[in-house]
KEKE-3310 file (N, C-alpha, C; in steps of 0.2 Angstrom, whole numbers, plus 5000, padded with zeros to 4 digits):
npx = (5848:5864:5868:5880:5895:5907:5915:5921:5924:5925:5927:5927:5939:5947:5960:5971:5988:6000:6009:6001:5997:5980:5974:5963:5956:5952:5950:5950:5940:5937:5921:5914:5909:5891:5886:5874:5864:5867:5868:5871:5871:5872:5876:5868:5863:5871:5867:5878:5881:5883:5888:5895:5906:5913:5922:5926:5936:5942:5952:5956:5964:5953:5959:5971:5969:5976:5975:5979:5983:5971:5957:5949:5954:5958:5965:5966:5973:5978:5984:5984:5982:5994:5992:5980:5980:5981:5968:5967:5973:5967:5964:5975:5984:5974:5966:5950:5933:5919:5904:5887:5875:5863:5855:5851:5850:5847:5858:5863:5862:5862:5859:5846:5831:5826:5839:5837:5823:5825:5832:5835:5827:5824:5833:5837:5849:5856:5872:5886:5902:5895:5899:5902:5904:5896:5890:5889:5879:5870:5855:5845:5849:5841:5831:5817:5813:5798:5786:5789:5800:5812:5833:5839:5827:5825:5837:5842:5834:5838:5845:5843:5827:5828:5834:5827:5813:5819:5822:5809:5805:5812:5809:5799:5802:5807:5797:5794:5785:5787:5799:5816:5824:5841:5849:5839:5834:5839:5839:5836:5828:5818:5810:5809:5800:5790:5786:5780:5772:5762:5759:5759:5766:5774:5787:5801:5811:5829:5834:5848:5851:5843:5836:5835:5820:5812:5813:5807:5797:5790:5787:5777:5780:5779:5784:5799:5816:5828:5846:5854:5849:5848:5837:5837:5838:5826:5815:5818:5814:5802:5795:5797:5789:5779:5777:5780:5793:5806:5818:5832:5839:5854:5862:5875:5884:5897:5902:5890:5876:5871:5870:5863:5851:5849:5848:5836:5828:5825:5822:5810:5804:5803:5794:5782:5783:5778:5781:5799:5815:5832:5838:5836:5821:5812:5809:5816:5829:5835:5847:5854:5867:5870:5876:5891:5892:5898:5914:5921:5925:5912:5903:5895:5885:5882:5867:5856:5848:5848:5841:5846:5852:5866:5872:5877:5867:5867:5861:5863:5866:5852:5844:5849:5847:5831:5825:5822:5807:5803:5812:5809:5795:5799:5804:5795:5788:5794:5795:5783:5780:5788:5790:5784:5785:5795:5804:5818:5829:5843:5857:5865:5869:5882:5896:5908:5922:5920:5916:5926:5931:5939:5931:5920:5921:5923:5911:5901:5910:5908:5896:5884:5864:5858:5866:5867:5876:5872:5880:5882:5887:5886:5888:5884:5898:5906:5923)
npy = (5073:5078:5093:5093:5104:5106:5119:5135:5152:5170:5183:5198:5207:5216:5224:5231:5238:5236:5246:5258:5255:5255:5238:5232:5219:5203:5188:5171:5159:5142:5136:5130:5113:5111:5113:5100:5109:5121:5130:5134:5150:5157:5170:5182:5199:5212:5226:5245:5248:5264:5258:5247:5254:5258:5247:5244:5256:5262:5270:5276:5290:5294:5301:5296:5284:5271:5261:5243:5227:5216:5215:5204:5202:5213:5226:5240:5250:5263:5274:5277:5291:5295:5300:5296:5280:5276:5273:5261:5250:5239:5232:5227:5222:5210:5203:5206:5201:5208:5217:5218:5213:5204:5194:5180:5163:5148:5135:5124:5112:5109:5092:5095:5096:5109:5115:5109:5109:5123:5122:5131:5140:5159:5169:5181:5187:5192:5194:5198:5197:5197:5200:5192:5178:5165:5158:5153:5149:5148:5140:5144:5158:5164:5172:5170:5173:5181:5174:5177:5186:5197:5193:5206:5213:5211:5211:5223:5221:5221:5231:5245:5244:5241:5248:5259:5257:5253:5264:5273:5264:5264:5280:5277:5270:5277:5286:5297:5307:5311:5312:5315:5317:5317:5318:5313:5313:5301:5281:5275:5286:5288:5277:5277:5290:5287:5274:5283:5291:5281:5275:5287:5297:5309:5317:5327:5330:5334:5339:5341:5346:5359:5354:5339:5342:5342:5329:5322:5329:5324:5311:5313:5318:5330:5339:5345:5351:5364:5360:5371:5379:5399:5401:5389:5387:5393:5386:5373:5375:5379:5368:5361:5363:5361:5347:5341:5337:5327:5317:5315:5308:5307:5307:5313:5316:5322:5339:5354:5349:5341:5349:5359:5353:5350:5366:5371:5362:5367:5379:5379:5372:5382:5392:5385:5389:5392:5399:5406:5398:5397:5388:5382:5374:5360:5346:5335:5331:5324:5317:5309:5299:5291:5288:5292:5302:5314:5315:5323:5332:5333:5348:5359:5371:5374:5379:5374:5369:5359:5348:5336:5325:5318:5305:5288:5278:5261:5249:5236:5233:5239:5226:5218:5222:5222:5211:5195:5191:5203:5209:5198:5203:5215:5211:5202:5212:5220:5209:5208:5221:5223:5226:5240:5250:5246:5243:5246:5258:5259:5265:5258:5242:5231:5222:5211:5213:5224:5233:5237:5247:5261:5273:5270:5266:5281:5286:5281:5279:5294:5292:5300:5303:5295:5290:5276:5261:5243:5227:5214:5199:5187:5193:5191:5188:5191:5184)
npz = (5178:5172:5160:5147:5151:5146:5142:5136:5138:5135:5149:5155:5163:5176:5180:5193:5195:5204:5202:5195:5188:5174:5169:5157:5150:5140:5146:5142:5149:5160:5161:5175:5180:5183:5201:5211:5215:5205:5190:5176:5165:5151:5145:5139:5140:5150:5159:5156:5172:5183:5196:5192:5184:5192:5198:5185:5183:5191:5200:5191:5177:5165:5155:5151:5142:5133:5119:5113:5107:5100:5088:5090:5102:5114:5124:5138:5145:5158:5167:5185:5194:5205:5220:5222:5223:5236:5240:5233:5236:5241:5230:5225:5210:5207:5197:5191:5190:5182:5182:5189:5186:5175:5161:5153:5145:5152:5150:5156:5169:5187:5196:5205:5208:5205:5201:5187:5183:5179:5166:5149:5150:5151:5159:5174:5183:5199:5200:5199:5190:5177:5166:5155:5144:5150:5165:5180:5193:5208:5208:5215:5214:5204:5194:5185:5170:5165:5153:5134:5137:5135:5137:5136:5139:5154:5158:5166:5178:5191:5201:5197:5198:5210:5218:5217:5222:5233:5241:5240:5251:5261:5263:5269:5281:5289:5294:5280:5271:5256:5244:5238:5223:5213:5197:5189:5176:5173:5170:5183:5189:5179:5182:5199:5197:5191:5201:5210:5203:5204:5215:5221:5228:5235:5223:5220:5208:5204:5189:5179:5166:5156:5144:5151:5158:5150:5148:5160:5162:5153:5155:5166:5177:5192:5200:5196:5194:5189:5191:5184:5181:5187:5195:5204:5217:5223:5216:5220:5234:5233:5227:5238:5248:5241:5241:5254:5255:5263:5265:5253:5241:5233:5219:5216:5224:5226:5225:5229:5230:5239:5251:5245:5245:5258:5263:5256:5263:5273:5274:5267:5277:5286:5281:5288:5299:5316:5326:5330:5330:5337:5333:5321:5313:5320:5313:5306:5295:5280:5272:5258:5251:5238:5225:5214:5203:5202:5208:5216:5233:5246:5249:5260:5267:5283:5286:5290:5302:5315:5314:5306:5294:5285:5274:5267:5256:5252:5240:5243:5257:5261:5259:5264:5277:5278:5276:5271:5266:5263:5253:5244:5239:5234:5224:5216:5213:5202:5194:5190:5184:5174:5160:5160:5173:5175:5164:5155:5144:5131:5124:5117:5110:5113:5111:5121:5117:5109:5120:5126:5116:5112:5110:5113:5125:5130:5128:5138:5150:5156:5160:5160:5155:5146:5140:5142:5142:5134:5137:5125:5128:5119:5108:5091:5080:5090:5098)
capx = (5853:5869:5869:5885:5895:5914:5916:5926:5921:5927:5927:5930:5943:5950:5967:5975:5996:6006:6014:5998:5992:5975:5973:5956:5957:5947:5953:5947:5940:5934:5914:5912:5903:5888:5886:5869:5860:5871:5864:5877:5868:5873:5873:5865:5864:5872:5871:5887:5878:5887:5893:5900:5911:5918:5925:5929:5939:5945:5951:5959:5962:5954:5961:5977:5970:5978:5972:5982:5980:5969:5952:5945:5956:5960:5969:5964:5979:5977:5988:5980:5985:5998:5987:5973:5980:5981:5961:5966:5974:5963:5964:5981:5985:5971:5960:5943:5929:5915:5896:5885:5867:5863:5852:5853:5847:5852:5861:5867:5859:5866:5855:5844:5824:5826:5843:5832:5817:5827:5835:5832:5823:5826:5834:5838:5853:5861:5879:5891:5905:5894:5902:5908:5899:5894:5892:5888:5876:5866:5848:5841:5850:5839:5825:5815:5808:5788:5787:5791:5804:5820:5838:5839:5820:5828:5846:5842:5828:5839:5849:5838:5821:5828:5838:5824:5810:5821:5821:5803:5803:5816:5806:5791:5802:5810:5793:5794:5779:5791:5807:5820:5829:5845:5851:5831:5833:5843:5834:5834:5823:5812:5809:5806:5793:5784:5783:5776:5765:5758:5758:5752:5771:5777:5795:5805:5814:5833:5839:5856:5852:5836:5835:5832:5816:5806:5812:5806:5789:5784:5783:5771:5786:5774:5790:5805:5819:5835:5851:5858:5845:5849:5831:5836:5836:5820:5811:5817:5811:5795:5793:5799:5785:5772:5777:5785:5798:5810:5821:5833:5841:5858:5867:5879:5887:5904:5898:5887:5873:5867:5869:5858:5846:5846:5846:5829:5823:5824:5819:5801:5800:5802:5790:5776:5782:5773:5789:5806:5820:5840:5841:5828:5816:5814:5808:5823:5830:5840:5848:5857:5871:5871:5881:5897:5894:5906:5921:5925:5923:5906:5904:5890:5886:5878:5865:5849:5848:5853:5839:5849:5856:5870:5876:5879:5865:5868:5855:5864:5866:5848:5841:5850:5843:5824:5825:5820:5800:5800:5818:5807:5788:5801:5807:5789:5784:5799:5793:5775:5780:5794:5789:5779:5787:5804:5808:5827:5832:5850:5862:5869:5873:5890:5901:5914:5926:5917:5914:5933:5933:5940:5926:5913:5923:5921:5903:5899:5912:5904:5890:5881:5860:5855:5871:5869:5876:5870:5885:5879:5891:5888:5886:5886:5906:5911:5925)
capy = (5073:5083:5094:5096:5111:5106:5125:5140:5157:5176:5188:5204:5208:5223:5225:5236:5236:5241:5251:5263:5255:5250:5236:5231:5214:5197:5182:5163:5154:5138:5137:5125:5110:5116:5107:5097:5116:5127:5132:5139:5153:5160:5177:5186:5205:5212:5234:5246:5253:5266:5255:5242:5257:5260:5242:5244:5256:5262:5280:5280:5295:5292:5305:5293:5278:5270:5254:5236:5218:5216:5217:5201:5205:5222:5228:5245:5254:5269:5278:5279:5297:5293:5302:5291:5273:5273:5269:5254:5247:5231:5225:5227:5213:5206:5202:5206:5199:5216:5216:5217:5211:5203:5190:5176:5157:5142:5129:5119:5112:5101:5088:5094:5097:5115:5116:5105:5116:5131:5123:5133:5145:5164:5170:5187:5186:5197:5188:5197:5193:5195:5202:5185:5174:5160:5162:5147:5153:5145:5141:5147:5168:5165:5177:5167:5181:5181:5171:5182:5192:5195:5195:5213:5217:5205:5213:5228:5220:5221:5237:5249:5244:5238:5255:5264:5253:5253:5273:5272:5259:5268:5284:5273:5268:5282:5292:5304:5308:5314:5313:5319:5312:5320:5316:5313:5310:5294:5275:5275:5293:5288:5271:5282:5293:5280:5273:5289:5292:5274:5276:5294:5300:5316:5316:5334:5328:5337:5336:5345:5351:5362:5347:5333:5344:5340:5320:5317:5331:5320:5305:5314:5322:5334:5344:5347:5356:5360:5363:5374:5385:5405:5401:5382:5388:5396:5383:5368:5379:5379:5361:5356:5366:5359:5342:5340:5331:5329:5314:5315:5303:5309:5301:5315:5313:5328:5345:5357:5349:5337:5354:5364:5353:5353:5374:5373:5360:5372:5385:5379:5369:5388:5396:5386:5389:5397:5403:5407:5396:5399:5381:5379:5366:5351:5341:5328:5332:5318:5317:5301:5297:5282:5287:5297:5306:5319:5312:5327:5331:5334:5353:5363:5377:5372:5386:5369:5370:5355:5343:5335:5319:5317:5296:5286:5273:5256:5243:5228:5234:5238:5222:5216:5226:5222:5204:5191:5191:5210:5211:5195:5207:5219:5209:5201:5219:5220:5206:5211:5226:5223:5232:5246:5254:5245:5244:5250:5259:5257:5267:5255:5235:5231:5214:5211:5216:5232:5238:5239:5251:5268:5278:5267:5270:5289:5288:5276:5283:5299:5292:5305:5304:5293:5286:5268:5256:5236:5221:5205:5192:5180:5195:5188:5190:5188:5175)
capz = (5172:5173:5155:5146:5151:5143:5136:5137:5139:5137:5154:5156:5170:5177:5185:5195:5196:5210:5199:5195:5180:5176:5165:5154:5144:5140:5147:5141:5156:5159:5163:5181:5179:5190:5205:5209:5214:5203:5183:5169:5162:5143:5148:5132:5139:5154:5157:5160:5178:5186:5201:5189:5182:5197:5196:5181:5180:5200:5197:5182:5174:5158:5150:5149:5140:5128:5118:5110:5108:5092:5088:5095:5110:5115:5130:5139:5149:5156:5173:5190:5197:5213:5223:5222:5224:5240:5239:5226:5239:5243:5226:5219:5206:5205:5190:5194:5186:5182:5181:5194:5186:5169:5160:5147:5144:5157:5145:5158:5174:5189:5196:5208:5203:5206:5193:5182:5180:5174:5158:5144:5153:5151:5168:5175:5192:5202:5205:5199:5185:5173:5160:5154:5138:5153:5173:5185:5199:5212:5205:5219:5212:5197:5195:5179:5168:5162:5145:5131:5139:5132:5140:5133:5142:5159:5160:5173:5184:5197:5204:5197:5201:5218:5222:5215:5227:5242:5241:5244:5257:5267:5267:5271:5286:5291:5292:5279:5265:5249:5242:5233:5220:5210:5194:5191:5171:5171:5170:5187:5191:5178:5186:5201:5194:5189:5208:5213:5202:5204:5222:5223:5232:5231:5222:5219:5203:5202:5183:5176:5160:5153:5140:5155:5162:5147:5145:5161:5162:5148:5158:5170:5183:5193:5200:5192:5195:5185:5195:5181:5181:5189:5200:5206:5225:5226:5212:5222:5240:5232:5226:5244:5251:5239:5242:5261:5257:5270:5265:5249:5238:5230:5215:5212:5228:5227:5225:5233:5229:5244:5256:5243:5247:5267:5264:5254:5266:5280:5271:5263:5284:5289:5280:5290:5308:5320:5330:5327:5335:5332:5333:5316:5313:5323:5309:5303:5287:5277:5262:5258:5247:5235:5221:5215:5197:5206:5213:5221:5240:5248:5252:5263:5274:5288:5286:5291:5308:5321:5314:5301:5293:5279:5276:5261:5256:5247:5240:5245:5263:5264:5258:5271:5284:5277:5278:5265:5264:5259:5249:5240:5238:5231:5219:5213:5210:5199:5189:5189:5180:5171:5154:5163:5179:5178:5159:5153:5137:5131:5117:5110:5113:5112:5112:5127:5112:5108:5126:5126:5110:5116:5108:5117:5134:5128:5130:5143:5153:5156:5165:5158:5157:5139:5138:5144:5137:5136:5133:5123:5128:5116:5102:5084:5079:5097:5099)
cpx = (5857:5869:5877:5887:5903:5914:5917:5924:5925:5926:5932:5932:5946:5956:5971:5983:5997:6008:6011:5996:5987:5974:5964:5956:5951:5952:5949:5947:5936:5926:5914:5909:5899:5887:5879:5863:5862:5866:5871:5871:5872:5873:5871:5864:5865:5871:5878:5883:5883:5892:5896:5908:5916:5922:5929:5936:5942:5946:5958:5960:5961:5953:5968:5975:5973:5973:5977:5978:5979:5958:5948:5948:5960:5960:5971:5970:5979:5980:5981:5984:5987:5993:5980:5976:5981:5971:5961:5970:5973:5963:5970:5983:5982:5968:5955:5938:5924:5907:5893:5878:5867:5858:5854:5848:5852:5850:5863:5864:5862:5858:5849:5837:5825:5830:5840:5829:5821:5831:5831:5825:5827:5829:5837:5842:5856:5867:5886:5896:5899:5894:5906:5901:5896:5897:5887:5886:5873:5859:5844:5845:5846:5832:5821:5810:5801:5790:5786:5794:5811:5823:5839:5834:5823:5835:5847:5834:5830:5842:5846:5835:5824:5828:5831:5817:5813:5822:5816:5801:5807:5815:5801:5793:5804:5806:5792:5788:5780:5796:5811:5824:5835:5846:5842:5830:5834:5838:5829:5830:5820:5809:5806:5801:5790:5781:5779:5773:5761:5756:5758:5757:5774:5784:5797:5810:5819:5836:5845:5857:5844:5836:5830:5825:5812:5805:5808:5799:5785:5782:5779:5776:5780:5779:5796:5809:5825:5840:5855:5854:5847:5843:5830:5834:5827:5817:5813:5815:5802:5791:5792:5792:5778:5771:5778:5789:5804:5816:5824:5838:5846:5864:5874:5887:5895:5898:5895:5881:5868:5866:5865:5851:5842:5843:5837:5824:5820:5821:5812:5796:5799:5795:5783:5779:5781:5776:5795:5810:5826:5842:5837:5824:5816:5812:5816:5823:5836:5841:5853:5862:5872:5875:5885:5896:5898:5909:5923:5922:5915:5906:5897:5891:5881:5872:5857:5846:5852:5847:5840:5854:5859:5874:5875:5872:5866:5863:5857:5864:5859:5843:5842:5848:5835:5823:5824:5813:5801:5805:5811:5800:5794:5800:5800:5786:5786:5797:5787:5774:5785:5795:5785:5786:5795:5807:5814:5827:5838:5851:5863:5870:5880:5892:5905:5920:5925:5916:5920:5938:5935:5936:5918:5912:5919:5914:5899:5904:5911:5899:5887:5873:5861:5863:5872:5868:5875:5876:5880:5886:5894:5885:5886:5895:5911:5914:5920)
cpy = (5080:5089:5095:5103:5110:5113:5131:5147:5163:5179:5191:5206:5213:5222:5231:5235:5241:5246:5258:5263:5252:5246:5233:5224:5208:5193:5176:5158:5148:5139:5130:5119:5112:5109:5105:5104:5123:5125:5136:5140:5156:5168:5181:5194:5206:5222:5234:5249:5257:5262:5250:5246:5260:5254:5243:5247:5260:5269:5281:5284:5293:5295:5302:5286:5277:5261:5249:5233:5220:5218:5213:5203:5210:5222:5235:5247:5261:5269:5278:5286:5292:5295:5298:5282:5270:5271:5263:5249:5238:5228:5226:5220:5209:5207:5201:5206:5206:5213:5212:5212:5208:5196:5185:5166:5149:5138:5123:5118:5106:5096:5088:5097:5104:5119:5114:5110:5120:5131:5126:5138:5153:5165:5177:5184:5193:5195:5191:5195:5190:5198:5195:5180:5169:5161:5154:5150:5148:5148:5143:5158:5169:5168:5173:5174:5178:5179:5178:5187:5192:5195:5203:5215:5214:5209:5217:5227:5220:5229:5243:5250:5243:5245:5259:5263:5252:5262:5275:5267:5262:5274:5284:5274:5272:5288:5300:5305:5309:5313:5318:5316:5316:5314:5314:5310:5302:5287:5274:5279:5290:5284:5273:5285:5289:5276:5277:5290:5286:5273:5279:5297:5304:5315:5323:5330:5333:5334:5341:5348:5352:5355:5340:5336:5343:5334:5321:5321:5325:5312:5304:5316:5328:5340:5344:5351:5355:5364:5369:5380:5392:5405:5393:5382:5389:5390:5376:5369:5376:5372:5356:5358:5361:5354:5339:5334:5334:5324:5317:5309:5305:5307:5306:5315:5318:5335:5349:5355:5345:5346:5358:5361:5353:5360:5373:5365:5362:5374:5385:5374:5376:5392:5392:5386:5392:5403:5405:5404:5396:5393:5378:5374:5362:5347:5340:5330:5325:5319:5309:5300:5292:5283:5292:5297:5310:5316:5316:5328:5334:5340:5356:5367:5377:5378:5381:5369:5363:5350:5338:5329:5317:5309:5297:5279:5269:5250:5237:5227:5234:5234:5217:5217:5223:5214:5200:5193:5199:5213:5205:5200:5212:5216:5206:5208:5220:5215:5207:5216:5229:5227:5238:5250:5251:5243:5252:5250:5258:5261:5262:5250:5234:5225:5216:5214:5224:5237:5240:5244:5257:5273:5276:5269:5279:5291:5286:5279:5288:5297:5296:5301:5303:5289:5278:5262:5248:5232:5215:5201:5190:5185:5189:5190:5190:5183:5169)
cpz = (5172:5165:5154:5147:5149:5138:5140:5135:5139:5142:5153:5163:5168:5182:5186:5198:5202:5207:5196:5189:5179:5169:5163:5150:5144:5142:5143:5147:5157:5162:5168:5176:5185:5195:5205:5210:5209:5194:5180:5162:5154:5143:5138:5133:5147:5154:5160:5168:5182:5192:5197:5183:5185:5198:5194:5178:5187:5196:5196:5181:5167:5153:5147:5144:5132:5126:5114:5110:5100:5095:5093:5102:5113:5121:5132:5143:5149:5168:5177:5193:5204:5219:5226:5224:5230:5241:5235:5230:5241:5238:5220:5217:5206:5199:5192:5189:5187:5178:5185:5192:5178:5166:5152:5149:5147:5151:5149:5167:5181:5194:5199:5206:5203:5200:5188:5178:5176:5170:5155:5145:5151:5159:5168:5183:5191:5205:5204:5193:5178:5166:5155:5148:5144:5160:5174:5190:5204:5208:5209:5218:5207:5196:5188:5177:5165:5154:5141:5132:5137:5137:5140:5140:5150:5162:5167:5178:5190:5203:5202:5200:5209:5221:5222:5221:5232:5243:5245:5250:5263:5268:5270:5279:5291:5293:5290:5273:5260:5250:5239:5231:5214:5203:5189:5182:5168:5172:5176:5189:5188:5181:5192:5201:5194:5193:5208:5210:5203:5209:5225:5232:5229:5229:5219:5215:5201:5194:5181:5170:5160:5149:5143:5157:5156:5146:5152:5164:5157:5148:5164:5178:5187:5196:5199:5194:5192:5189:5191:5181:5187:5197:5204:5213:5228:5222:5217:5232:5238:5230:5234:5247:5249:5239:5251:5260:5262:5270:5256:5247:5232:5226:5214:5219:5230:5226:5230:5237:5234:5250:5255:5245:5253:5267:5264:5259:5272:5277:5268:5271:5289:5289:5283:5297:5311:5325:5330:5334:5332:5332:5325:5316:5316:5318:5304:5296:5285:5271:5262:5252:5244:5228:5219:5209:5197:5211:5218:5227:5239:5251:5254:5268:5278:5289:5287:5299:5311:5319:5306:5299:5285:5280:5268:5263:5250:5248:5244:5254:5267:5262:5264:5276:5284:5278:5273:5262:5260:5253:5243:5237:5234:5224:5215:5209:5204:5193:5186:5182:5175:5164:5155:5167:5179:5171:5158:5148:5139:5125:5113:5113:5108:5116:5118:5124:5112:5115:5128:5123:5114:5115:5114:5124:5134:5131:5137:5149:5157:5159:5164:5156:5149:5136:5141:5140:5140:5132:5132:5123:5122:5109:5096:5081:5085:5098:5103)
residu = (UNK:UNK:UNK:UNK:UNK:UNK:UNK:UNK:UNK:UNK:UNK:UNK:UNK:UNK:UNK:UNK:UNK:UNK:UNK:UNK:UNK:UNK:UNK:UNK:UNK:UNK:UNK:UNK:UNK:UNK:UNK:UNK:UNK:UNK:UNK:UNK:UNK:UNK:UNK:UNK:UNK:UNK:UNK:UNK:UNK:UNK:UNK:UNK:UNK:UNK:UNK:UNK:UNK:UNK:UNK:UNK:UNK:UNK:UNK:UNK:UNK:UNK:UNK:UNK:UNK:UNK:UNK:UNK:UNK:UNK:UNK:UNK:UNK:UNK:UNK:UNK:UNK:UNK:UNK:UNK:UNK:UNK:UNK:UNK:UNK:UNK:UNK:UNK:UNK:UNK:UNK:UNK:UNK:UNK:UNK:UNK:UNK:UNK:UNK:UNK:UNK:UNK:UNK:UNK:UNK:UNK:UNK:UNK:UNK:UNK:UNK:UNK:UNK:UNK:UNK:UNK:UNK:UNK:UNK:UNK:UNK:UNK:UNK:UNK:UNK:UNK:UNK:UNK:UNK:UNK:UNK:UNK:UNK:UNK:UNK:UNK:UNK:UNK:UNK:UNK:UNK:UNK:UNK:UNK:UNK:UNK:UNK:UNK:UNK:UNK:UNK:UNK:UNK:UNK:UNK:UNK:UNK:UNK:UNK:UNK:UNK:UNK:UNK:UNK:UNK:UNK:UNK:UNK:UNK:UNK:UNK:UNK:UNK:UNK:UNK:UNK:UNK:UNK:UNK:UNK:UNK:UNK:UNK:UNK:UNK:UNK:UNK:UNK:UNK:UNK:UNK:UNK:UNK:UNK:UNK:UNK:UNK:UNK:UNK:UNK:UNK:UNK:UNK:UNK:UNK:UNK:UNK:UNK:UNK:UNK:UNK:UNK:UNK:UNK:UNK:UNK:UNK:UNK:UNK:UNK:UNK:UNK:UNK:UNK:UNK:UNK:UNK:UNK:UNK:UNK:UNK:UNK:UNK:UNK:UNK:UNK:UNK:UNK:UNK:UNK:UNK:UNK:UNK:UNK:UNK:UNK:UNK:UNK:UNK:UNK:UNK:UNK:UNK:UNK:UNK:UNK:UNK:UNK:UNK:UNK:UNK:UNK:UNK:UNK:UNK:UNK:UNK:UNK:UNK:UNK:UNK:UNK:UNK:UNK:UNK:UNK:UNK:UNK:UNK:UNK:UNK:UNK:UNK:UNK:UNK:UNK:UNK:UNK:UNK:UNK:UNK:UNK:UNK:UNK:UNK:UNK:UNK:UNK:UNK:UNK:UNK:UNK:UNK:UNK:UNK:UNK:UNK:UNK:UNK:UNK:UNK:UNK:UNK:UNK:UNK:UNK:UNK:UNK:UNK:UNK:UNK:UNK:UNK:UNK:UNK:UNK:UNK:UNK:UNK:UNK:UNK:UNK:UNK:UNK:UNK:UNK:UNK:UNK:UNK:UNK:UNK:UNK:UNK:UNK:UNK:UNK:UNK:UNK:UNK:UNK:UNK:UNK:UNK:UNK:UNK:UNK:UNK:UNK:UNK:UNK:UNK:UNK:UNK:UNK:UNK:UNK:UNK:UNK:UNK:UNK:UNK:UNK:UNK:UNK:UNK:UNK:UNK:UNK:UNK:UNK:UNK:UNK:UNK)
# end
C-alpha cells in the first residue's frame, strides 16, 4: 500500500545572480509521490554544518546582508564581492536546495516491503536538500535510529561521526600511529577524542582560544594545545614527540596553521635522529585539508624537510575509496554509539523561518566553536 503524500512543503533555497546577488528565501514545493523503493520523510531536525554553509551562502560578504519578505517568509540579500564570483560560476541562477544530513518520521511509503517497513519509523539520511518540512529518499539512504531516539538525537549521525571515523581509518591506512586535529573544540574534535580515547590513539588536540583547552581536558583530551598561546610552537613540538603523530587533519584550512604543524613535525621527528641530513627526516609527514574556517590563502615555509604531504580530504570521496562493507561497519559503530561517542549539542533549534533571522545568521555564520545551530522543519508556528 502506497501511503498518501498529496502535500506541500517549505525548502530552503539559495541563489546566486549573475548579477553578484546572493539570495536566501522559502519556496512551497510539491512533495513526490514516492515511487515503489522511495519513503517521504517528515524532516523534524536538520544541523547548520559548516559544509552546508558554504552552500548556503557561497562567498557572500556577510557584512552586506540585508533582510524582507515577512516573517513567515523572509528573503536574505546580501552582495557577492566581484572578485569572488568567478568561483560562483557553476551555479549562477539557480535555486539550490541546502542540507547535507538530517532526521525526522517516514509518513509516507511506496510499495515495496522495504519502503513499507519504514513507515512511521524514526529515520536519520544523508541525501541532501534537507532543509525542507518533507524529503523523498530512497529507502535504501535511510539509516533507522535505536528505539527511543529522537530526530534531534538522529540529526548529525552522519558527517561528523563519519569525517570524524574516516580520520582514524585513513591514518590506519596510511600507516601512521597519532593524529592531529585543528579546531579540536567543535562537535566534531569532541567526537574525536572520544575515538582515541576508546581506541587507545594518540591525538594532539589544536583549539584557538584559552576557554576551548578546558571544554575539551574535561572530556579526557590528554594533549592540548592552544594556537593563541605565546608557547604554541614549542607545546605542540612536544605533544608531537609524546605522541608520534605524523598525519594531521585541518579544519582551518587559510592561514599558517597547516605549515606550523609540518615545522613541529619535523622538529619533535628531529629530536630522535641518530644523524643529521640537510634533507630532514625520512618519515612522511601529512597534514590534510577538510575544511575552510579561514578563507584566506594557505601559507608556509618550507623549513620540513623533502618528506612531506599537503592535500585537501573530503568524506564523500573517501567513502568512496573504502568500498561499501567498511563505509557500512562505519556506520553501525555510529549507531551503536549514538548517545556516547557520537552524540551532538546544539544552541539553539530554529524554524526554516527563523534560520533566516539576521541575528541567527550573526551567530551560525561565524562558524565559531558552541555556536551550532539545529533547524526543525516542521517547528510549531512554521507555515
Amino acid at each position: 500500500m502506497i501511503s498518501p503524500t498529496s502535500r506541500t512543503g517549505l525548502q530552503l533555497r539559495s541563489l546566486v545572480r549573475a548579477s553578484g546577488e546572493l539570495e536566501l528565501s522559502l519556496l512551497s514545493v510539491d512533495t513526490p509521490t514516492p515511487a515503489p523503493d522511495e519513503v517521504v520523510i517528515r524532516i523534524e531536525a536538520t544541523p547548520i554544518n559548516p559544509s552546508d554553509i558554504g552552500l548556503l551562502f557561497g562567498a557572500a560578504d556577510l557584512g552586506t546582508l540585508g533582510l524582507s519578505g515577512t516573517p513567515d517568509s523572509p528573503v536574505v540579500n546580501a552582495r557577492i564581492p566581484d572578485g569572488l564570483m568567478k568561483g560562483m560560476a557553476g551555479r549562477l541562477d539557480q535555486s539550490l536546495p541546502v542540507g547535507n544530513e538530517g532526521a525526522g518520521v517516514v509518513v509516507a511509503a511506496g510499495s515495496s516491503d522495504g519502503a513499507q517497513a519504514l513507515l512511521g519509523k524514526t529515520v536519520a539520511v544523508l541525501g541532501g536538500a534537507m532543509y525542507a518540512q518533507y524529503r523523498c529518499v530512497k529507502a535504501a539512504q535511510c539509516l533507522v535510529l535505536p528505539e527511543g531516539t529522537s530526530p534531534a538525537e538522529g540529526a548529525s549521525c552522519f558527517v561528523n561521526p563519519l569525517t570524524s571515523l574516516g580520520m582514524v581509518e585513513t591514518m590506519r591506512r596510511e600507516g601512521h600511529k597519532a593524529l592531529v586535529h585543528t579546531a579540536a573544540a567543535s562537535n566534531l574534535g569532541q567526537m574525536l577524542n572520544k575515538i582515541c580515547l576508546k581506541d587507545n590513539i594518540g591525538l594532539v588536540n589544536i583549539v584557538r582560544k584559552p576557554a576551548q583547552v578546558a571544554l575539551i581536558r574535561a572530556i579526557g583530551a590528554r594533549h592540548v594545545c592552544d594556537a593563541s598561546a605565546p608557547t604554541f610552537m614549542q607545546d605542540l613540538t612536544q605533544a608531537l614527540v609524546e605522541t608520534g603523530a605524523t598525519i594531521a587533519f585541518d579544519a582551518t584550512g587559510g592561514g599558517r596553521l597547516a605549515g606550523q604543524i609540518l615545522t613541529c613535525m619535523e622538529a619533535a621527528l628531529v629530536r630522535s635522529a641518530t644523524e643529521y641530513s640537510r634533507y630532514g627526516s625520512t618519515t612522511h609527514k601529512q597534514v590534510y585539508i577538510y575544511g575552510g574556517l579561514d578563507t584566506g590563502p594557505t601559507e608556509f615555509v618550507r623549513n620540513f624537510g623533502f618528506s612531506w604531504g599537503m592535500g585537501g580530504w573530503l568524506l564523500f570521496q573517501f567513502i568512496e575509496r573504502i568500498g561499501a562493507d567498511a563505509a557500512q561497519a562505519m556506520r553501525q559503530r555510529v549507531t551503536a554509539e549514538l548517545k556516547t561517542t557520537f552524540a551532538s549539542s546544539y544552541t539553539k533549534e530554529v524554524s526554516l523561518a527563523e534560520a533566516l533571522q539576521l541575528e541567527h545568521i550573526a551567530a551560525y555564520g561565524q562558524r565559531t566553536t558552541g555556536a551550532k545551530y539545529l533547524i526543525n522543519p516542521n517547528k510549531a508556528g512554521t507555515a
